[in-house]
N, C-alpha and C positions, 0 to 999 in steps of 0.2 A: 652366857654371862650370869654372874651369880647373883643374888639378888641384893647381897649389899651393895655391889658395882653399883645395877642397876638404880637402887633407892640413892645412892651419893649422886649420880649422873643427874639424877633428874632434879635432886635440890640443886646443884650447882646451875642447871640449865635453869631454872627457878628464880636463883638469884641474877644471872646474867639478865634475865628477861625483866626484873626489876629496875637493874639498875638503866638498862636501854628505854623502858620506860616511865621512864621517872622525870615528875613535871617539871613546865618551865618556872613553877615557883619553888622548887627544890634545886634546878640547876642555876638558877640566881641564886639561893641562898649559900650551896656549895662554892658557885664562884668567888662569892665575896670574901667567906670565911680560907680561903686559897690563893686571894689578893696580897702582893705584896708593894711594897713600896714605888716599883718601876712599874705596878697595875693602874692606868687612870681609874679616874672614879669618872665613870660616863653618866652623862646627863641628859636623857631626851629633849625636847624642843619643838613644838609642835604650833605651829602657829600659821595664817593664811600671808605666810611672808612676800608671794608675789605683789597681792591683793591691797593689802593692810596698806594706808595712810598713816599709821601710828608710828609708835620711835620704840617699841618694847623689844626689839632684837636688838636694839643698840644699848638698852638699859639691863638687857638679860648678859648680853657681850661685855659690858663695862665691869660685871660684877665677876665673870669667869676672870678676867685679865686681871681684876687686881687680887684674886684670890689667890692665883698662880703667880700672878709678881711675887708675894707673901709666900710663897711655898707651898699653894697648894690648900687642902685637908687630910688632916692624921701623915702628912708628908708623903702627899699623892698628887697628881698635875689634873685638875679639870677637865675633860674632853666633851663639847656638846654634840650630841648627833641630833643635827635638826632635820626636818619634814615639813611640807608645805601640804596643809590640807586642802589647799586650793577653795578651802569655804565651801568642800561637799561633803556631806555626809558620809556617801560612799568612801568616799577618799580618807578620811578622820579615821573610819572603822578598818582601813587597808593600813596605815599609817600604823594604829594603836596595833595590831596583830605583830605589824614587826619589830614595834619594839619590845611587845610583848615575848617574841621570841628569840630576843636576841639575853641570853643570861647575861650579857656585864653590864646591860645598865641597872641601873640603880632606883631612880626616879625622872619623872616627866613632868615639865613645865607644859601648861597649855591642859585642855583646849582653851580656844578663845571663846567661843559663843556658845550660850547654854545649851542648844542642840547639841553641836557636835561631845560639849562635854558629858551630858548624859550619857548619852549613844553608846561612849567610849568607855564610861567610868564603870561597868559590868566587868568588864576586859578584862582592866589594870587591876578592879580591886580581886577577883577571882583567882589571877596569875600572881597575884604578889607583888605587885609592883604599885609607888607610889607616883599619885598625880596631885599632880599642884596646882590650880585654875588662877592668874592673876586675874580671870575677866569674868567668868560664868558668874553670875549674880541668881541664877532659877534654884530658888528653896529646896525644890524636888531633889537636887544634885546630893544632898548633904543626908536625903530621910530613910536609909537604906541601911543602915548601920553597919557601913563602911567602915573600913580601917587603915585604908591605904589613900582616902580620897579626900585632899583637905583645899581650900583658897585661900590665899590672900587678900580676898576683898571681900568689901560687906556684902552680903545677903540681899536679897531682894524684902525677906522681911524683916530686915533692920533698917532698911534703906525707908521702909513703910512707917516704920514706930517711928523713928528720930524725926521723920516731917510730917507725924501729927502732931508729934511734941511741939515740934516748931510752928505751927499754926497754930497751938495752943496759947503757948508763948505771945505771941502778934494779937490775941485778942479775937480769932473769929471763932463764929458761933457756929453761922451756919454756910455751909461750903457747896459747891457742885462739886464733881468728878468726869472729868474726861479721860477713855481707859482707851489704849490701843487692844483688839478684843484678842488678840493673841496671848500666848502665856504668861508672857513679863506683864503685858498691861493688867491681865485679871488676878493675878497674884499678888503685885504691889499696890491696884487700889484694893483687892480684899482687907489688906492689912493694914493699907491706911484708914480702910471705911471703920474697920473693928476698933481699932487704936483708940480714932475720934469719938467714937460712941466713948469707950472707956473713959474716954476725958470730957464727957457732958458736949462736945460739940455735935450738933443737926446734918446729918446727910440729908441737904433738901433733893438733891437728882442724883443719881451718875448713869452715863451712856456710853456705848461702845463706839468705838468706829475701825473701820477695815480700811476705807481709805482716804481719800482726800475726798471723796464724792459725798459722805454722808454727813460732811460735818458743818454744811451751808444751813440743812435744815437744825443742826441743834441749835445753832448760834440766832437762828430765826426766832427758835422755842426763846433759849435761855433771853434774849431780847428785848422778846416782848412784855408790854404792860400789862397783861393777866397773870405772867409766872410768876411764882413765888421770889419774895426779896430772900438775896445772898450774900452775904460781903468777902469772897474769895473762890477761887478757880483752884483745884487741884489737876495735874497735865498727867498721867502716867504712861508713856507714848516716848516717840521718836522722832527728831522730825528724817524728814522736811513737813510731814504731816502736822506736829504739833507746831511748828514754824508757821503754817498757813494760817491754821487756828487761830492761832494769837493777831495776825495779822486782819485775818477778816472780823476776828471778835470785835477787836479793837475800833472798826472802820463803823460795825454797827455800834460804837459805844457801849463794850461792855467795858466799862473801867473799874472794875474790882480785882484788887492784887493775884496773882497767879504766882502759884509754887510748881515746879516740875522736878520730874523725877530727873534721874543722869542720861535718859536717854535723850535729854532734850540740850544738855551740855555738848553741843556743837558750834561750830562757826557758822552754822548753816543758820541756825537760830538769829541771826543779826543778815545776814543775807539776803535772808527769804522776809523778816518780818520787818527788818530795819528797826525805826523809833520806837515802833508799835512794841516790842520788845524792850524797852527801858525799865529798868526796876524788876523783871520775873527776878524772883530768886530759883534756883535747881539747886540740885545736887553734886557731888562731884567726890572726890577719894586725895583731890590733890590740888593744890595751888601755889605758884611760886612765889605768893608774899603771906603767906601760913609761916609765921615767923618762928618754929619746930626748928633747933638749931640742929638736929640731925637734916633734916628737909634742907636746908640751908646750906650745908656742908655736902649733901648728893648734889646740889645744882652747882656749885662751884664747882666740884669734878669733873660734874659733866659737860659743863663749860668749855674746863679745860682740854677734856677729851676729844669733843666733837666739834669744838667751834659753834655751838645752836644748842638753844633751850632745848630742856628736857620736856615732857608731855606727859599725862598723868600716867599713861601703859607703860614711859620709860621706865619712872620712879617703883609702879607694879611689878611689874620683868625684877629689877635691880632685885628688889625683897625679896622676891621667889626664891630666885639663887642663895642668897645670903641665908633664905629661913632654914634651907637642904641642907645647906651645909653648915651651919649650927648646929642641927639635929645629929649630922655625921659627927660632931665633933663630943657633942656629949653621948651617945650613943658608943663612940670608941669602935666605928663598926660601918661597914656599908650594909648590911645586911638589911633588905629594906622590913622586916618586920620589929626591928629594932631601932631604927631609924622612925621611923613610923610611931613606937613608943614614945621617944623621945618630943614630938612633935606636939601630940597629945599632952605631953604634959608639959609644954611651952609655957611660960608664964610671963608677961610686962618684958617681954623681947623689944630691943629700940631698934627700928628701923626705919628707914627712909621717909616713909609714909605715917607713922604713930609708933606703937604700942600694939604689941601682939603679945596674945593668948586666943591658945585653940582650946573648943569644948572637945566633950568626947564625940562630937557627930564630924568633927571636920572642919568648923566652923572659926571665922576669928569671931570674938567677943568683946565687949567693952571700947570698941574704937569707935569713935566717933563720926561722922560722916566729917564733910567740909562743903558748907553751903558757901555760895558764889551770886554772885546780882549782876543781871547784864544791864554793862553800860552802853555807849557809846564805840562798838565794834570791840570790845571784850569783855570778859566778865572779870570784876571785880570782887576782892574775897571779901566776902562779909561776916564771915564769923563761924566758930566749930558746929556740932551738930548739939543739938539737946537732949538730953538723958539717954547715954548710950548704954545698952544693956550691959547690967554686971556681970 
């Protein structure tokens, strides 16, 4: 064989061997660009749907149907491929691989919990593929400089600024802190401790706790007549934990106003503490009398839809879908690194929930939380959040 054969032989085998290995964020991008009108645009879906108590599959389902009632994006039919992480890690990371390898989807709702969405967000953002978290609230998720990995929900360190603002507001000075010693609790009081200093308020104590067993002797300490005087409680925890708290605090007369973070926005909080529980204000992303005539017009749909109130994960899920496929639509494009553009430069988007705009980390910005006051077996909206980042 002569040797020009041979040199054309071996480029061509060259290029075959390119093209046979060629990634899965290039065989996503080739598909999209190859997409035709009778192509869905697929959606992953990733959520602990056996598990889950919440309504966010029914608020993620409402917003495919009426996209596709409507015709769709760029005149393509919705498709979701959902996965149940079953709330393991292992599972999350088995879950993410395949949709990682599968070129037609586009983007991923989920994860839920800040574990699994870490764990996962290496994956997606490596491969090209975009994630959208309506629930992960852990800082860490966003400090990577990512480009495929954005949420719809506030921060853990915005969740921290806006209620010190809000304690600031109310007039106290000087405050405790009780932190669940896991990652959410040390990262949201870090930011609430910083916040308050910024605002001349005294961190007179904060303490950790792991579980329901160490939090007899704080309340012993916080108590008694030798500790330092405090005029408010800050919770950053979960119950059923922060639910016993308040309930034994209260039994030893600690009557000074308690603020918690979202993890403590449960039913369980009225369950576990009862009365004792009157007046905590928390946090929260959603309430159905936040008079938001966008808010207003999602619950009347979803009314309609399901016969049953929506829940704040509904209203979460509902925006996810809606922010993708905005970004599809001015992007002109599935292609998720252009879609992904688009997202980034989102700006006062009206959605179910607020007002969205993402920075360049991932993040929304400028929304304000929605604080809530428990009443009498529910919480009551008490009012937006305080100075929410520009």
């Amino acid at each position: 064989m002569s040797r020009f054969w041979l040199g054309w032989m071996m480029c061509l085998l060259a290029v075959l061997t390119a093209c046979s290995e060629s990634t899965p964020r290039e065989q996503r991008e080739a598909a999209a660009r190859t997409a035709t009108t009778a192509t869905p645009v697929r959606i992953g879906f990733v959520w602990p749907l056996a598990a889950a108590e919440d309504k966010l599959p029914s608020g993620v389902k409402m917003a495919v149907d009426e996209l596709n009632a409507s015709g769709g994006v760029l005149g393509r039919q919705i498709e979701l491929v959902s996965h149940d992480d079953l709330l393991s890690l292992r599972e999350s990371r088995l879950v993410a691989q395949d949709l990682v390898d599968d070129p037609t989807v586009t983007a991923v709702i989920g994860h839920g919990y800040s574990d699994k969405a870490l764990a996962t967000a290496p994956l997606y953002e490596f491969n090209g593929l975009i994630m959208m978290s309506p629930s992960a609230t852990t800082p860490d998720l966003t400090r990577n400089d990512y480009h495929y990995i954005f949420r719809n929900v506030i921060s853990d360190s915005e969740s921290g600024r806006q209620l010190a603002h809000y304690a600031n507001s109310q007039g106290y000075r000087r405050i405790v802190i009780l932190y669940d010693a896991g990652s959410y609790g040390r990262q949201l009081s870090n930011v609430f401790e910083n916040e308050a200093t910024e605002l001349n308020i005294t961190i007179v104590d904060r303490r950790p706790y792991r579980s329901s067993r160490n939090l007899k002797s704080i309340i012993d300490e916080w108590s008694s007549d030798t500790f330092a005087d405090f005029d408010a409680i800050f919770i950053a925890g979960f119950n059923p934990e922060a639910a016993q708290f308040v309930r034994d605090a209260r039994r030893k007369r600690l009557r000074q106003p308690i603020i918690g973070s979202d993890g403590l926005n449960t039913d369980s909080l009225w369950n576990i503490a009862r009365e004792s529980s009157m007046g905590i204000v928390v946090a929260s992303y959603y309430h159905p009398d936040n008079p938001d005539p966008a808010l207003q017009d999602f619950i009347t749909r979803y009314r309609e839809v399901y016969n049953d109130e929506p829940d704040t994960w509904a209203a979460q899920g509902y925006d996810a879908v809606n922010l993708i496929a905005e970004a599809i639509r001015r992007a002109n494009s599935t292609v998720p690194s252009e879609v992904a553009d688009q997202l980034h430069l989102l700006a006062d988007w009206q959605g179910a929930t607020g007002m969205y705009t993402f920075n360049e980390d991932g993040d929304v910005i400028g929304k304000p939380l929605i604080l809530v006051e428990q009443q009498k077996d529910a919480f009551q909206f008490l009012q937006m959040g305080v100075e929410a980042a520009p």
